[in-house]
N, C-alpha and C positions, 0 to 999 in steps of 0.2 A: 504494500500500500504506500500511496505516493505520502508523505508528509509537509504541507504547505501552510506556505504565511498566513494566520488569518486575522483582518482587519475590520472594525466597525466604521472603517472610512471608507468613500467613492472607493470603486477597486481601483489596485494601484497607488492609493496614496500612502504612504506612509506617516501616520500620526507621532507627533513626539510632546512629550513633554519636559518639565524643567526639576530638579535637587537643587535648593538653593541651600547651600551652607554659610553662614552668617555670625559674623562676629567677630572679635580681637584676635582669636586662636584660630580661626577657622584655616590659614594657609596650613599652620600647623600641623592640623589634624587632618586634612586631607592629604598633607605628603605621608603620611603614617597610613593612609587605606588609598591611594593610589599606584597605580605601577608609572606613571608619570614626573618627572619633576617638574614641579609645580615653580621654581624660583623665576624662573623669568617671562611667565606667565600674563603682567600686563601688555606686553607687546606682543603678543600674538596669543591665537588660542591653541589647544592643545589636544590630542586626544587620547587616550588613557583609557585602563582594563579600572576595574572594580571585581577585587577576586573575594572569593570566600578564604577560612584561614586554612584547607586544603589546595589551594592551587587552583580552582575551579574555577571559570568568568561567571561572574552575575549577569556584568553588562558593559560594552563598551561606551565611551561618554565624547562630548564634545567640551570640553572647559573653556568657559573665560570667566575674569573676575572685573568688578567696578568697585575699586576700596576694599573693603574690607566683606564683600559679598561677592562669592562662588556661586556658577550656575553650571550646574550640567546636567548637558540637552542629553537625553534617555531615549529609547522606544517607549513609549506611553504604555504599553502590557506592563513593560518593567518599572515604570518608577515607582509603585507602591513596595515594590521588591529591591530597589537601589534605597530607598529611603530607612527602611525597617533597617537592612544591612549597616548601615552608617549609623543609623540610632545606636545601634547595636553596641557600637563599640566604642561610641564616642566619650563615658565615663564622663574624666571632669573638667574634660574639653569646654571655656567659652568659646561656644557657639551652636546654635539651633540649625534643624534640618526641618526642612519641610518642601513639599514639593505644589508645583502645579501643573495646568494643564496648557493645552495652547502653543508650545516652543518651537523654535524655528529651526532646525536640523539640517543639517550637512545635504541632505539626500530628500526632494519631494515625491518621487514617485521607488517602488521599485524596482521598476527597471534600471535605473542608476542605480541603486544602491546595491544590483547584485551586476550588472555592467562594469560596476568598479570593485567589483568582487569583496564589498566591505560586511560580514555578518549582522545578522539582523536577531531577531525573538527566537524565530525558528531552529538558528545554529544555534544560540545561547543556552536553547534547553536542553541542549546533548551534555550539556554540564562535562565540560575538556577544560583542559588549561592553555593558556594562552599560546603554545604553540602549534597544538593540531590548527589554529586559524592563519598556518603560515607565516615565514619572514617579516612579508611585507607589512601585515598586520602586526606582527610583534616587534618589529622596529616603528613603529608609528606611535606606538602604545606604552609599550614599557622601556623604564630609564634601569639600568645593571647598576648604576655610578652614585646614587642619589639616593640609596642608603635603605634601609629598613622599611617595608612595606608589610600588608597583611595579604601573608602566601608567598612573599618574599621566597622564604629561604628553598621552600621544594621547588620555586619556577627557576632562581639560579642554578641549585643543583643539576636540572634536567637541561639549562643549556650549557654547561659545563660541560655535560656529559656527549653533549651532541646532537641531544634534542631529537634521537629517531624516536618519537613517537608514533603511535601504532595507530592514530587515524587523523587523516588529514583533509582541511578543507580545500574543494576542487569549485569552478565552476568550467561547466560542463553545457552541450550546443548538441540539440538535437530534430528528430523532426516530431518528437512525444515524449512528453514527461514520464510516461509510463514505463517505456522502453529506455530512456537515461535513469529512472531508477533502479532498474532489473539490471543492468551492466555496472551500475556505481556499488550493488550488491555483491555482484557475484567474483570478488574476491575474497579469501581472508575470512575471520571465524565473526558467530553472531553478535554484534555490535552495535553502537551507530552510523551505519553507511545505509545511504540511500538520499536522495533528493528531500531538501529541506526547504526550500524555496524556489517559484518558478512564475516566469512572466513569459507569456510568448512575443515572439518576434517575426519578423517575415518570412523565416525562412523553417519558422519550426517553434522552439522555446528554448528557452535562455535559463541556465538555472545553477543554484550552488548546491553543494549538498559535498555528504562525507564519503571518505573511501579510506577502506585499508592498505596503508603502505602498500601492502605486495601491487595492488591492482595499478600504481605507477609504473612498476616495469611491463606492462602489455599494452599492446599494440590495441587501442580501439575499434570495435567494427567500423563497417563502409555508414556512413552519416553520424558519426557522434565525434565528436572532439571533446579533448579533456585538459583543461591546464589547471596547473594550484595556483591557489589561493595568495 
């Protein structure tokens, strides 16, 4: 069974909303539950993992800060789930979390958002750590240099080590969703592999989803292409 995004917005659109963290402490405390370094932060915005203390993604975010107030843009499924996580831990941190709704996001439809091959709700609930979502995404997201994070220690460990983890996100070109999950399957033991998100396009559908290491080294059938993430 295909697994796909599902939206209470026009199809295609992609709803976001806002984490505002707020207060004296608040740079603080979000370099402490970010994989980003957050220091230089007023001159540009930034984008950043939100891990559990397993190593797991909550959610990717968009940051920028005005003073002493942090906003990061979420998938709107997740910000009740970004927010609770950062209550969570924030102790006797000055500074309040709260979120809303309405944010303006990276990505309005998505077909950008899986065209530029960036995860969305869909991949985040396969609950992986910040490397099955690729280089590309894990250089965009997490900082090695900038110190102490929550999940820190097992995401360095694992790219110290080399980072083969054992499912990786692909996006993948076919003429049916159906038949690109049935080949994004059919490597490798039962897991999270299969299409997680899909938009069609002129020529078929457009779509990300997971695969087992192994299924990188074969040669795709006649109409599906496959590149990572």
């Amino acid at each position: 069974m295909v697994v796909t995004q599902r939206t209470t917005e026009p199809a295609g659109v992609v709803s976001w909303s806002a984490v505002d963290v707020v207060g004296p402490e608040a740079r603080t405390f979000l370099q402490s539950q970010l994989t980003q370094d957050l220091g230089d932060v007023e001159v540009r915005s930034a984008r950043s993992l939100l891990l559990e203390p397993d190593g797991t993604v909550v959610t990717a975010c968009f940051v920028s800060v005005h003073g002493d107030a942090f906003e990061l843009v979420v998938p709107s499924e997740l910000a009740e789930i970004a927010t609770a996580r950062l209550r969570r831990f924030r102790l006797r941190a000055r500074c309040d979390v709260s979120s809303h709704d309405h944010a303006r996001g990276e990505y309005r439809t998505e077909g950008e958002r899986i065209g530029d091959r960036w995860p969305g709700v869909a991949e985040f609930a396969a609950h992986l750590g910040p490397h099955a979502f690729g280089r590309r995404v894990l250089d965009a997201t997490v900082s090695f240099a900038k110190g102490c994070f929550t999940g820190q220690e097992l995401v360095a460990r694992l790219d110290a080590r080399g980072a083969n983890v054992p499912w990786r996100l692909v996006q993948a070109r076919g003429a049916a969703a159906d038949a690109l999950d049935e080949y994004l399957r059919s490597s490798g033991p039962s897991g999270p592999s299969g299409v997680t998100s899909v938009v069609p396009v002129e020529d078929g559908v457009l779509a990300l989803g997971f695969v087992h290491r192994s299924l990188l080294s074969h040669t795709p059938p006649e109409g599906i292409t496959i590149s990572a993430a």
